[in-house]
N, C-alpha and C positions, 0 to 999 in steps of 0.2 A: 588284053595285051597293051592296048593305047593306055590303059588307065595306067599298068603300072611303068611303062616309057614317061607316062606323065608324072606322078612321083620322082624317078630317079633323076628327070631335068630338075624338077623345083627344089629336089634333096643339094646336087649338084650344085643350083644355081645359090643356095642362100650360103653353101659354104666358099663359093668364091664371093661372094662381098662379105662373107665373114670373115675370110681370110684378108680380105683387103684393107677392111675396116681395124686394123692392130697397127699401134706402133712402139718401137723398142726401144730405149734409154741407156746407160749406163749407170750405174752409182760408182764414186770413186772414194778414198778412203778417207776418212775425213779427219783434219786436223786435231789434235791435244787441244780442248779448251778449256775454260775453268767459269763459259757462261751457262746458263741455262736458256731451254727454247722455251716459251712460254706464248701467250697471244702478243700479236702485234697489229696495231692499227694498220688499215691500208696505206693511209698516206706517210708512214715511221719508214726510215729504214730496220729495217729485220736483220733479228741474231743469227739468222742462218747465213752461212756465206752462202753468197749472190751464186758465183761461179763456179760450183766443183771441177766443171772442165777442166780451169784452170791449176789444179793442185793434181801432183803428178804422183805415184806410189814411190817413196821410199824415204821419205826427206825422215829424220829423227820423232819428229812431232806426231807423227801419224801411231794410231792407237793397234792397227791391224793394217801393214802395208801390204799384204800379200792380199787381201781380202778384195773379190770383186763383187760386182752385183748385177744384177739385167733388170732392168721396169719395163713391163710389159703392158700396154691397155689396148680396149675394145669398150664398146661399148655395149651397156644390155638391151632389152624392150624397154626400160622405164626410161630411157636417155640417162643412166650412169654410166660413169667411168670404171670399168672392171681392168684392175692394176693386180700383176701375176710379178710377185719380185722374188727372183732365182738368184741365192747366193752360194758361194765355194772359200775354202779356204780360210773359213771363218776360226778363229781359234778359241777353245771353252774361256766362257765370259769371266772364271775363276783368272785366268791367267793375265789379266787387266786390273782385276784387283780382288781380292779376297770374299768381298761382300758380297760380287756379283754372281747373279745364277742362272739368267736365259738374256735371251734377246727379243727386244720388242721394235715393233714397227710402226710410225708415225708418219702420218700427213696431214701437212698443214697447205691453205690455200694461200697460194702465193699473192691475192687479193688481201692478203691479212685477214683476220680471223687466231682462233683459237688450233694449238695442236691437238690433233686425235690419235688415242691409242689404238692402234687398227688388228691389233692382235699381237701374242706370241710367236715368234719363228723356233718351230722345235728346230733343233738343230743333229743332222746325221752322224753316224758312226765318221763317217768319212769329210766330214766337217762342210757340209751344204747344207741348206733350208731352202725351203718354198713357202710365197704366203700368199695366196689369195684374197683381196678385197675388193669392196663397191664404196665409191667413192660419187656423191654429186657432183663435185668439183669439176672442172675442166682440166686448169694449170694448176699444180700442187707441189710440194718439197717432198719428200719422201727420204725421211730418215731409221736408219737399224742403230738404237743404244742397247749397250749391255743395261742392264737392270740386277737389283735385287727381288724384283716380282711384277708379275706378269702383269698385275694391275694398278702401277703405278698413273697418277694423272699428268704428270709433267716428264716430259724426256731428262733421262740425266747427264753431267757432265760425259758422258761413255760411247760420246756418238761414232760407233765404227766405221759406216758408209752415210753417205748422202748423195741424192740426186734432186732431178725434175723428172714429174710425169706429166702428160698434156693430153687431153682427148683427142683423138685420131679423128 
């Protein structure tokens, strides 16, 4: 009976600093542009805007104003960054522009460095995605463009959300 009291504390105990060890983000919609994101050295200013905070849903420019997003991170055993982005309201990438056919998801280190494709966002009947990855990084951008395929190397002009993630 001690032994398994003793399991359900250590079960118990590693899901409250599991629980504790998360933190949560917004993505907000992000402006009409006509740059591309690509690497950027540390010390350049970067094509990504700095502040999504500061850009509010509805202004004409934005590609999907009704679209939110959540960045979630924790950390694993290996000390990476595990980034959970839960999106709504997303509208099919066809209706942006013709070409387009899913959404993919990027982070780049806000350190500069190089954008990564971090996967496909399938996207629900009822217009949500979920996308789980592992990231070394700390502090990162984390951007959703529509695409014409899922394994494009460089984000395209189609950036529907952006945020920051940060390691908890």
């Amino acid at each position: 009976m001690k032994h398994a009291v003793r399991i359900i504390a250590v079960v118990l105990g590693l899901c409250v600093l599991g629980c504790a060890a998360r933190q949560k983000s917004t993505m907000e919609p992000a402006e009409r542009r006509g740059e591309t994101y690509g690497t950027t050295p540390s010390s350049a200013s970067t094509s990504v805007p700095s502040a999504p905070s500061t850009m509010m849903p509805g202004p004409s420019g934005l590609l999907a104003p009704s679209a939110i997003g959540t960045i979630t991170t924790s950390v694993d055993d290996n000390k990476n960054t595990l980034v959970t982005l839960e999106v709504e309201h997303l509208p099919p990438p066809t209706n942006l522009d013709s070409s387009l056919t899913t959404y993919v998801v990027w982070i780049r280190p806000r350190a500069g460095g190089d954008v990564l494709n971090v996967g496909q966002l399938e996207m629900a009947p009822d217009r949500t995605g979920e996308l789980q990855a592992a990231t070394p990084h700390a502090n990162f951008d984390v951007l959703l463009t529509a695409e014409s395929s899922a394994t494009v190397r460089q984000p395209s002009r189609f950036v529907v959300l952006q945020g920051q993630g940060s390691r908890p």
